[in-house]
N, C-alpha and C positions, 0 to 999 in steps of 0.2 A: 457578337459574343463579348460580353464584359467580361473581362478579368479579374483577381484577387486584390490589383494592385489599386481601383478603384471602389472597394466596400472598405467603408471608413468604420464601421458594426456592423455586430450580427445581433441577430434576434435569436433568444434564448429561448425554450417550452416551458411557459408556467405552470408552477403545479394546480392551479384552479382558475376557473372562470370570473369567481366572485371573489371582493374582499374580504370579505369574513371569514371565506376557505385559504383567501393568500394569508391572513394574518394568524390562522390556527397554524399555517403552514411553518408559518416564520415563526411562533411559541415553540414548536416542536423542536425546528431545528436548532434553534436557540439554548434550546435545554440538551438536547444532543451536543453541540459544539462545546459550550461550557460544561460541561460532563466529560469530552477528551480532553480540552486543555485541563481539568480540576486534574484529572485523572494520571497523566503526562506531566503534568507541573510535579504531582506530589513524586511520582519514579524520579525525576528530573534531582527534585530537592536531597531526597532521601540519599541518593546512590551519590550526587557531592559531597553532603556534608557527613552521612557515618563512614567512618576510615574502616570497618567491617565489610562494607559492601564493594569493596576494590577489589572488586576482582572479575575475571574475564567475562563470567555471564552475565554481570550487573554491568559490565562495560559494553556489553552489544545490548545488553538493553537499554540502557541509556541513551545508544544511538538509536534504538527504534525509537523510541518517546521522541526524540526529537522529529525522526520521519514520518512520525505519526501526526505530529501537530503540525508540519508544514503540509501535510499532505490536505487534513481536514480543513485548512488556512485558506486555500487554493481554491477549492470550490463551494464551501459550505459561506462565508460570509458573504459573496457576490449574489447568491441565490436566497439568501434571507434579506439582503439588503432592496434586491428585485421585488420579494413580494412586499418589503413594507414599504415599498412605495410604489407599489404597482405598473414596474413597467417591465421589459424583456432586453432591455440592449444590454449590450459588453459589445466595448471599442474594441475593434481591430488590433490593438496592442493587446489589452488583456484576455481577448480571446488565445494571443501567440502565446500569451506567458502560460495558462490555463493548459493549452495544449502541451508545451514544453517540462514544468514544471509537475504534473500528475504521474505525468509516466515516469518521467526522473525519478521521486518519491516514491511512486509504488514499486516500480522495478527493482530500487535500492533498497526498500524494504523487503521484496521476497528474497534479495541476494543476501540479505542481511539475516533474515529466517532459516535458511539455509547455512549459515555459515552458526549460526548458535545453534541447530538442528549438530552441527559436528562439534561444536561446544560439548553439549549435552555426551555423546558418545564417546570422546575421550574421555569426560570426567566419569565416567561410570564403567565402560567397559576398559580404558587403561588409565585410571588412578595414577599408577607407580609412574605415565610420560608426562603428564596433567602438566607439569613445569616445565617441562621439555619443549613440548610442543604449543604451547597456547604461554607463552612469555611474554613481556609487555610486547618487544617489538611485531612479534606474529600477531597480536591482537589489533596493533594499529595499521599492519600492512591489512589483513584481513577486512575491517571495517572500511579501509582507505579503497581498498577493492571492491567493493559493496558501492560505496557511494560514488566512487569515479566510473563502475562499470554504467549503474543508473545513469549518469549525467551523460555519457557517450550514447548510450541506445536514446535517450529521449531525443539529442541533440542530431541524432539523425531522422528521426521519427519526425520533428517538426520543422528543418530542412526540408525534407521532403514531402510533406505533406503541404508545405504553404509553399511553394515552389509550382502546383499544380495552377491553372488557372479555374477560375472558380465562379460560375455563369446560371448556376438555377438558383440562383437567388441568394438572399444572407439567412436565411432562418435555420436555423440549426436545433433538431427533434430532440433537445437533451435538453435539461437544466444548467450542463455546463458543457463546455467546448472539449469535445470528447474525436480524437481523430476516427473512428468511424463514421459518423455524423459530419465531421466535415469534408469526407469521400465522398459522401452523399450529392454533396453539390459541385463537385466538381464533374467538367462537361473533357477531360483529356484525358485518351485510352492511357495516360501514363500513370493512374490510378493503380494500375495493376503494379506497378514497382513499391508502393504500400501495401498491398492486398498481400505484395511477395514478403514484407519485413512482419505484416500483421501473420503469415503462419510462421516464420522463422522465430517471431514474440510466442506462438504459441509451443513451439518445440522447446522452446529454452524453460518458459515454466513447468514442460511436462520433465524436463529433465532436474529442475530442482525440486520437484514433487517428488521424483520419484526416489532422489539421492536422501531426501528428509523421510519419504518412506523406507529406506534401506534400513537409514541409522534407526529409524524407532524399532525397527524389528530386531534388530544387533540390543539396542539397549532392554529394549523388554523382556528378551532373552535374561539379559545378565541381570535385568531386577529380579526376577521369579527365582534367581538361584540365592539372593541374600537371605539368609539367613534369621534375619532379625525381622518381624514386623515393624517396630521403628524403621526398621534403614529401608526397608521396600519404600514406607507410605512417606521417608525424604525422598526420597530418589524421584516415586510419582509425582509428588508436589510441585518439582521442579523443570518438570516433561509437560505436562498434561498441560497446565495453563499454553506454553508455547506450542504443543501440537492443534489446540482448539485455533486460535490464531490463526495459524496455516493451516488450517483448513477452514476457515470461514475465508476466507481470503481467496484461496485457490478455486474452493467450489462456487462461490457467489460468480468471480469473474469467470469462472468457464462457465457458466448456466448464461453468466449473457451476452457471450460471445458465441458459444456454442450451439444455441436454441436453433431449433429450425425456424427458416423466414417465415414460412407458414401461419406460426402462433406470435408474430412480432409483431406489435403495437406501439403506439406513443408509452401509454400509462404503462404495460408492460415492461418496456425499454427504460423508462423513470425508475420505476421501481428497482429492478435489477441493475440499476447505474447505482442507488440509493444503498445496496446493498450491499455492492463491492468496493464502492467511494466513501462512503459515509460511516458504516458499521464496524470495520476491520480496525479504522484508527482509533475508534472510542472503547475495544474492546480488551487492553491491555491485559494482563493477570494481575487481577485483582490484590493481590496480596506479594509479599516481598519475605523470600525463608532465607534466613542465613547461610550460606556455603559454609563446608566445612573448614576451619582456619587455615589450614595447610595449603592451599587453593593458590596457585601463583598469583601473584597480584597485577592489578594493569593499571596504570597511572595514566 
């Protein structure tokens, strides 16, 4: 039985057999990646430099943008970098980081979803606490809670998953180093103490699903009764982009986590990695609406 502590790499799944499919591989994702960072750089710029935008939902956005591009950072240039030059490894270290660093990001990002999902719901359904409740300090405890809850869960999740010993080999069924795929190869019944954090991972996101489904129903409520066609189609402007979001996000990685084993396949399993890993960070909301000036501000 070999160990983990003797595979120096692992071997990644290429998206294609042939060059010419690695290198359409690599255009694509190439255009994708620079489409999030163009995308992410511009919210990034925007929300520093106008003194307009200071304000609490331009300030978790700006931390998404951020956790958007470290997220796509992570496994999008090692996988384009693979097929342009056609090979499969990632060292033993960057596979730890790949592992460490995904879940970090993504985690942070749906806590982060979830906490402007309750953004959204005060400013609409209580206006009159908006400065009350969402004042710089609560903005930064809130987003600090977002990003240090990420960085605890991941930082258990790849403890303990490289902690298993690891004996059917180094090839890993994914494009990137994805802790299901690295269960895969591990040969110790103590698999099932991740099997036990992977449904505890899936309870936590069915419960900020549902808490972000609560608010939209609270807030949709209180659009329908505005009064104004203007003030309805601000209110949706400001909702809609962040509920598409979370929910490409939420449905992509239940669909392939959730699938039955029966229809799971390599290109399957690709795909559906591609969809939850890759899609979600490039998809920001497109456009940036002024809050209304009275908006507490967050520095």
């Amino acid at each position: 039985m070999s160990n983990s502590s003797f595979i120096t790499e692992f071997l990644l799944l290429p998206f294609a057999d042939t060059w010419e499919l690695q290198l359409l591989h690599f255009a694509l994702f190439l255009g994708i990646y620079l489409a999030a960072l163009l995308g992410n750089g511009l919210i990034l710029t925007a929300v520093a430099c106008d003194h307009r935008l200071h304000t609490p939902m331009y300030f978790f956005l700006l931390n998404l943008a951020l956790l958007d591009m470290g997220c796509i950072s992570t496994t999008v240039p090692k996988a384009m970098a693979n097929s342009l030059h056609d090979t499969r490894t990632i060292s033993y270290e960057g596979c730890a980081a790949q592992v460490f660093l995904f879940p970090f990001l993504m985690s942070a990002d749906l806590f982060l979803l979830t906490v402007m999902a309750y953004d959204r719901y005060i400013a609409i359904c209580k206006p009159l606490h908006y400065g009350t409740l969402l004042g710089s300090r609560a903005c930064a405890q809130m987003a600090a809670a977002a990003w240090g809850s990420g960085f605890l869960y991941a930082l258990l999740h790849t403890a303990n998953t490289f902690s298993l010993p690891l004996c059917q080999g180094n090839a890993v069924d994914q494009f990137f180093c994805e802790i299901t795929q690295i269960l895969k190869i591990s040969c110790s019944d103590s698999y099932l103490r991740e099997v036990g954090l992977l449904a505890f991972s899936g309870i936590l996101v069915l419960g900020c699903f549902v808490f972000i489904v609560l608010s939209y129903v609270q807030i949709f409520r209180a659009v329908l009764r505005i009064p104004s066609e203007q003030g309805r189609h601000k209110a949706f402007s400001t909702c809609l982009p962040h509920l598409v979001v979370v929910s490409l996000l939420v449905s992509t990685g239940v669909s392939a986590y959730l699938k039955p084993p029966t229809i799971s396949s390599s290109s399957l399993d690709m795909i559906m990695a591609v969809l939850y890993a890759v899609m979600p960070p490039s998809s920001e909301p497109p456009h940036l609406q002024h809050e209304k000036p009275g908006a507490q501000e967050c520095h």
